[in-house]
C-alpha positions in Angstrom: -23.2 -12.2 11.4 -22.9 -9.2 13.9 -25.5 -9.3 16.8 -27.9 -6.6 16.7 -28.8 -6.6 19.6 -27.1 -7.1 23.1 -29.6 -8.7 25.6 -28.1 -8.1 29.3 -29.7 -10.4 31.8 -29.3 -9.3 35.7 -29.3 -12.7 37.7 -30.3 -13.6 41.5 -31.6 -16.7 42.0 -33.8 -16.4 39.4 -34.1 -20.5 39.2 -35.3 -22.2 35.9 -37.0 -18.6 35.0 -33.5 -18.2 34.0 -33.3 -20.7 31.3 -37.0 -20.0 30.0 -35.9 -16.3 29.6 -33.2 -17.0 27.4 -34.9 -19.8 25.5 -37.7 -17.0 24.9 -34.6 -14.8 23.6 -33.5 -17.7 21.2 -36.7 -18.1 19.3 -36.4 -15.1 18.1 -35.9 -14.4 14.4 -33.3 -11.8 15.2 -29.2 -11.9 15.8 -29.3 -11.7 19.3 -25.7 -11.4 22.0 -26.9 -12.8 25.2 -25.1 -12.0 28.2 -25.8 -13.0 31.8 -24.4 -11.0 34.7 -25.0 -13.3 37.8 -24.9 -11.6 41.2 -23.5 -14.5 43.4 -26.7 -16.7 43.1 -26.2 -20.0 45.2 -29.7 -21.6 43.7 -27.5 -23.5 40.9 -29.6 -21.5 38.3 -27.2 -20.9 36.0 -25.9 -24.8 36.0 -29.1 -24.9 33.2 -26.8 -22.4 31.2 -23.1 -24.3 31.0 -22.3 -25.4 28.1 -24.3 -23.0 26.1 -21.8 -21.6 23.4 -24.3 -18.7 22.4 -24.8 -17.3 26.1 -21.4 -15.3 27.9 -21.8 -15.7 32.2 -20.2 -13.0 33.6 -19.7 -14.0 37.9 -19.7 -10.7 40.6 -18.4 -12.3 43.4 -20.7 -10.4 45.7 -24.5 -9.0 45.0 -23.6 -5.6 43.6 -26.8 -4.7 42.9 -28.7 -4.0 39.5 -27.1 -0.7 38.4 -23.8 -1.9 38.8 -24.6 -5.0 37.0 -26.5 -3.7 33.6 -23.0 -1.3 33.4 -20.8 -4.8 33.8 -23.1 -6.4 31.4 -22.8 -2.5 29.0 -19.2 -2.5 28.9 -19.3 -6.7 27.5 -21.8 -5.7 24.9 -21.1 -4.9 21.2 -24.3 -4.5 19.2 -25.9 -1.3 18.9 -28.8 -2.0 20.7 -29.1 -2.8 24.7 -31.8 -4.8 25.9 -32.0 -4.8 29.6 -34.4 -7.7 30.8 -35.0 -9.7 34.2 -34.6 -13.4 34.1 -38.3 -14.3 35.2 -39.1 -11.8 31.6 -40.3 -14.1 28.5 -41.2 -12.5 24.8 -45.0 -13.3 23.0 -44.4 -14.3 19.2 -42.8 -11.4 17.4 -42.3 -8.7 20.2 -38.6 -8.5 20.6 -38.9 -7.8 16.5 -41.7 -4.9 17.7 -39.7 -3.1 19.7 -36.8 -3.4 17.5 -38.9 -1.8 14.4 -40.0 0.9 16.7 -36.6 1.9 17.7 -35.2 2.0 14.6 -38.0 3.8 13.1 -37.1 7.1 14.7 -33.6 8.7 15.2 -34.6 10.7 18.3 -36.3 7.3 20.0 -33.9 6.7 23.3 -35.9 3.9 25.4 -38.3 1.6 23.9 -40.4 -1.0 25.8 -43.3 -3.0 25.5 -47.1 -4.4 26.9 -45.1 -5.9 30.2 -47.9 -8.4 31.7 -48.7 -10.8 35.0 -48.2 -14.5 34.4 -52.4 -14.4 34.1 -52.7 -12.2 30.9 -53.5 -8.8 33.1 -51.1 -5.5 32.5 -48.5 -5.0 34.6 -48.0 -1.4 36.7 -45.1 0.2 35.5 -44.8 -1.0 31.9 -46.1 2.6 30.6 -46.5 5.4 33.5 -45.8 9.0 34.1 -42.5 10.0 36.2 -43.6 10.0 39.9 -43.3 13.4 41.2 -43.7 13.6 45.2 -46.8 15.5 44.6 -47.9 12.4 41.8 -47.2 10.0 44.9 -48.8 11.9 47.5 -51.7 11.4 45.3 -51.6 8.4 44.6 -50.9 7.4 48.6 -53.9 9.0 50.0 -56.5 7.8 47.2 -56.9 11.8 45.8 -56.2 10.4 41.9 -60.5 9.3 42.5 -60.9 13.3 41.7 -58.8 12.9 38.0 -61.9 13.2 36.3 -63.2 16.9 37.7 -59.6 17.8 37.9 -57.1 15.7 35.5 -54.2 18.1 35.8 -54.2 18.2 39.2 -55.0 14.7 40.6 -53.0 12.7 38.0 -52.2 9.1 38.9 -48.6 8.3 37.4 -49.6 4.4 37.0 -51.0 4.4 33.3 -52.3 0.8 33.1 -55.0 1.4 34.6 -56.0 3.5 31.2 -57.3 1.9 27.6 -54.5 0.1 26.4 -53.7 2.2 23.0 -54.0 0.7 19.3 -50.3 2.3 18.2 -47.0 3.4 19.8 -47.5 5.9 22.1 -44.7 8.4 23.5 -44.1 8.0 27.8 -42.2 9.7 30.1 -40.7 6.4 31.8 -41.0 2.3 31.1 -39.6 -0.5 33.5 -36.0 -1.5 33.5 -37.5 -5.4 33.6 -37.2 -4.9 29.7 -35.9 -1.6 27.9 -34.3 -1.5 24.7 -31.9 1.1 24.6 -29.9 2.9 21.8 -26.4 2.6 22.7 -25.7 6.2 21.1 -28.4 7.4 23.0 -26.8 5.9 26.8 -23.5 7.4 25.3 -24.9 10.4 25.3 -26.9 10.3 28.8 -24.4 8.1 30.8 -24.4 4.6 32.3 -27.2 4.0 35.3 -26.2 5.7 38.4 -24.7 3.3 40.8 -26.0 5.1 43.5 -29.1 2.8 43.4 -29.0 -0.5 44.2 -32.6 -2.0 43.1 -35.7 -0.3 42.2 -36.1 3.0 41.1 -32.6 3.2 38.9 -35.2 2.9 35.4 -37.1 6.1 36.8 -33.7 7.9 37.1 -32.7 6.7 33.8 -35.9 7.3 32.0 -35.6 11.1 33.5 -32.2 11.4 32.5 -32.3 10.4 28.8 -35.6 12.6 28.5 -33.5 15.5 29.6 -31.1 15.1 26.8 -34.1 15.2 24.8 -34.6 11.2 24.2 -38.0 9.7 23.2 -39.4 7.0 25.5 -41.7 5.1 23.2 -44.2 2.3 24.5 -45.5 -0.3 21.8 -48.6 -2.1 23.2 -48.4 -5.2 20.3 -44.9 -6.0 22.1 -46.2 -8.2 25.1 -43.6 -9.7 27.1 -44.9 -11.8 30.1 -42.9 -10.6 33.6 -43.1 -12.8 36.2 -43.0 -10.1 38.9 -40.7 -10.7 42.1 -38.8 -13.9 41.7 -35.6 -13.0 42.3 -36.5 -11.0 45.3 -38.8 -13.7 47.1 -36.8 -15.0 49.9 -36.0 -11.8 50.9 -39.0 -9.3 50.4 -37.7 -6.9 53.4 -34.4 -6.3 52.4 -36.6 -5.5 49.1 -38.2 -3.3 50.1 -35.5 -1.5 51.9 -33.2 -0.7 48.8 -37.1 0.3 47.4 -37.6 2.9 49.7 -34.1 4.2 49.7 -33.8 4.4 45.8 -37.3 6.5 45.9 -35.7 9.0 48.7 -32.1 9.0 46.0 -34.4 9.8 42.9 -36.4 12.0 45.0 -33.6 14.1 46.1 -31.8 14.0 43.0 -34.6 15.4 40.8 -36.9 17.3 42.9 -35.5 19.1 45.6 -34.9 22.1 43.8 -38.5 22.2 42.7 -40.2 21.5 46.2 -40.2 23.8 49.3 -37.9 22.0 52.1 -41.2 21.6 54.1 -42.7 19.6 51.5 -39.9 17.5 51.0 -39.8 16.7 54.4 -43.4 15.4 54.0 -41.9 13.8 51.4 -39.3 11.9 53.8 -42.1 11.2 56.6 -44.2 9.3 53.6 -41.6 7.2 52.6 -40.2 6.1 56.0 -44.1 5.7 57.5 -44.8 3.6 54.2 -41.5 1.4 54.6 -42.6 1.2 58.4 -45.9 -0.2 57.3 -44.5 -2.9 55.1 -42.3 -4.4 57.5 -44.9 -4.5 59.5 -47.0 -6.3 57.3 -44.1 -8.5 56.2 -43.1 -9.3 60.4 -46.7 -10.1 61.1 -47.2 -12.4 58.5 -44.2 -14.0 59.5 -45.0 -14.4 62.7 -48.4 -15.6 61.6 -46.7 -18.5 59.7 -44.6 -19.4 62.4 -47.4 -19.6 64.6 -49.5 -21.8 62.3 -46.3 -23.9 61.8 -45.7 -24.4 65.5 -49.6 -25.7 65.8 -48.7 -27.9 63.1 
């Protein structure tokens, strides 16, 4: 029987998440492809995944990124539905099935996800959220979304989890690439991810794109998947949150400066710079905090 749908998992050192995720994949009632694009991991985390006749390992050589690797992973698949999902991702009883129901139940629906949570239960940021304009994240950076309820329209904060979670699929302008369901006729259409990214903010770019072509997004709450946030970027949470900082300057640029006076985007610039500045920072002094307690020790 034909796979219906392709699931393409992006691997870094994802450890024994990696195994869990596609165990999660297999008890699933569905005809699933599973395919694994590893990006040089030296944690032995796919030796839990030799010998497994259902799973295809595709080895980069080097750590091309994300982007790069979901289009390695695209260009192996052959159902018509893609389903992009981190390693550390795993599915609650009947989701997968959710989302696949969803999609199928409208032509015109591009980009499906679902109720992405923490490992505790809570919602996740970024499972269901508006497209993050720079004037959304100036907003949301200086605290001014506290004034959405005199002025909705104006102070808007992007990050919709904070909201009621709603009873029925709901249309978004943008889910997280940790697990998307995509219509293969729809990325046809819109194009592979850009490249251009290397991790974090190539699902904004993607989610703006395939809405431009006129794409649904849909969200479907009763989908939960459980995303534990971060693993694969762990050891190295600075060189995180560099290729963080430079994707939101690529998608900024991309998409917006057209719409913004130069001045503003160059408040724009300053913002994300002094914010990246701050979190190394943080990250440097907690370092050095460790190493001091450790040198005590």
């Amino acid at each position: 029987m034909s796979a219906v749908i392709s699931t393409i998992i992006v691997n870094y050192n994802a450890g024994e998440f990696l195994r869990n995720c596609v165990d999660s994949l297999r008890n699933c009632s569905l005809e699933i492809e599973i395919i694994v694009v590893d990006n040089a991991s030296t944690d032995g985390s796919l030796e839990s995944l030799l010998g497994l006749p259902y799973v295809q390992i595709i080895k980069n050589p080097a750590n091309v990124g994300f982007a790069t690797a979901c289009n390695i992973g695209v260009r192996a698949a052959s159902a018509p539905f893609l389903l992009f999902l981190n390693p550390d991702c795993f599915f609650k009883s009947g989701a997968l099935t959710g989302l696949l129901e969803a999609m199928c139940a409208d032509d015109r629906a591009g980009m499906v996800g679902g109720f992405l949570t923490n490992v505790d239960g809570t919602e996740q940021a970024g499972g269901r959220r508006a497209v993050p304009t720079p004037w959304r994240s100036f907003v949301r950076a200086f605290g001014l979304a506290r004034f959405s309820d005199r002025w909705p329209q104006l102070f808007f904060d992007f990050h919709l989890h904070k909201q009621l979670l709603p009873d029925h699929l709901i249309e978004v302008e943008a889910i997280s690439g940790a697990c998307m369901m995509v219509r293969r006729e729809a990325m046809q259409d819109v194009g592979e991810w850009d490249e251009g990214y290397f991790l974090h903010c190539e699902d904004l770019d993607w989610c703006m794109r395939f809405r431009q072509k006129g794409w649904k997004i849909l969200f479907v709450p009763s989908a939960q998947i459980t995303h534990a946030l971060g693993v694969c970027g762990r050891s190295r949470p600075m060189f995180v949150e560099w290729h963080k900082h430079k994707g939101m300057m690529r998608f900024y640029h991309k998409f917006f400066r057209h719409q913004y006076p130069g001045v503003l985007m160059g408040l724009v610039t300053v913002g994300v710079w002094l914010r990246f500045g701050l979190v190394i920072a943080y990250y440097s002094a907690k370092r050095a905090g460790q190493a001091l307690g450790l040198g005590r020790g």
